[in-house]
N, C-alpha and C positions, 0 to 999 in steps of 0.2 A: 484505558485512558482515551478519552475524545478530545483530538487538535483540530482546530480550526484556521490553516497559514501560519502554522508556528514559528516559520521564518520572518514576515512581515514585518514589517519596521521596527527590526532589533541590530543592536549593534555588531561588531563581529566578536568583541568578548563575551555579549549575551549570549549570542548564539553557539559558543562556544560550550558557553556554560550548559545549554536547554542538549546542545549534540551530548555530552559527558554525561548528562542524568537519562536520556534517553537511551544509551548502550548502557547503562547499569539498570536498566528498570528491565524489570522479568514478564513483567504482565502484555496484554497486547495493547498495542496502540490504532486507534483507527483516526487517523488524519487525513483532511483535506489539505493539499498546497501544489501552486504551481512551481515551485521551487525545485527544477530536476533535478539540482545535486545532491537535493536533500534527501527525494524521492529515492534516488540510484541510491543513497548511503544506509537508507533506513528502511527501503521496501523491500519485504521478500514474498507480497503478494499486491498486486493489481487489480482492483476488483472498478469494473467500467460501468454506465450506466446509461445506456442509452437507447431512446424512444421505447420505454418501458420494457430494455432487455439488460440483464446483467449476466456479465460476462466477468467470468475471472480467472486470475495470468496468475501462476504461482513464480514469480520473478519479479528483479528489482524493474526500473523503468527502460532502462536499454531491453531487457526482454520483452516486456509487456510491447514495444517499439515494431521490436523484428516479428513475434508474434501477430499483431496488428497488422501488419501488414499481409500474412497470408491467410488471416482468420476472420469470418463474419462471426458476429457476434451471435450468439443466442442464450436462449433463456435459461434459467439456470434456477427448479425448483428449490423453494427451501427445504427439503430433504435429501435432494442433492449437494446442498452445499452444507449441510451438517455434516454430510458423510465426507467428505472432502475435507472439511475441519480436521475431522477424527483422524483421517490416512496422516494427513500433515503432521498433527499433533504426534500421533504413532512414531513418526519417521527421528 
């Protein structure tokens, strides 16, 4: 499933409702949003994008935070990042 600001101007019983089908949904979800509570409640991978490097954090958004902080980004083949799928997936 692809979100785009799922939080955005929804009420807090909406959001209630979109939080409840999102921890019963089994598949993966890849959203965008600036919404950190959401981010912290529903991410357990960080994946950054920046001046054509992706970097990615296997934690919610406080990690991705404390991570950032001692980490330059770099690039991050896509055969590296299948295999990284797979370990997580395994785990």
């Amino acid at each position: 499933m692809i979100l785009d600001e799922p939080t955005n101007h929804i009420d807090i019983k909406t959001r209630k409702v979109l939080e409840e089908a999102l921890e019963s949904f089994e598949g993966t979800i890849l959203y965008v949003s600036h919404d950190r509570y959401f981010l912290n409640q529903f991410s357990d991978r960080i994946m950054e994008i920046h001046n054509q490097t992706l970097t990615s954090y296997f934690g919610n958004y406080e990690y991705y935070k404390e991570k950032r902080k001692t980490t330059e980004p770099k690039v991050i083949e896509s055969t590296e990042v299948k295999s990284q799928v797979r370990e997580e997936e395994q785990k």
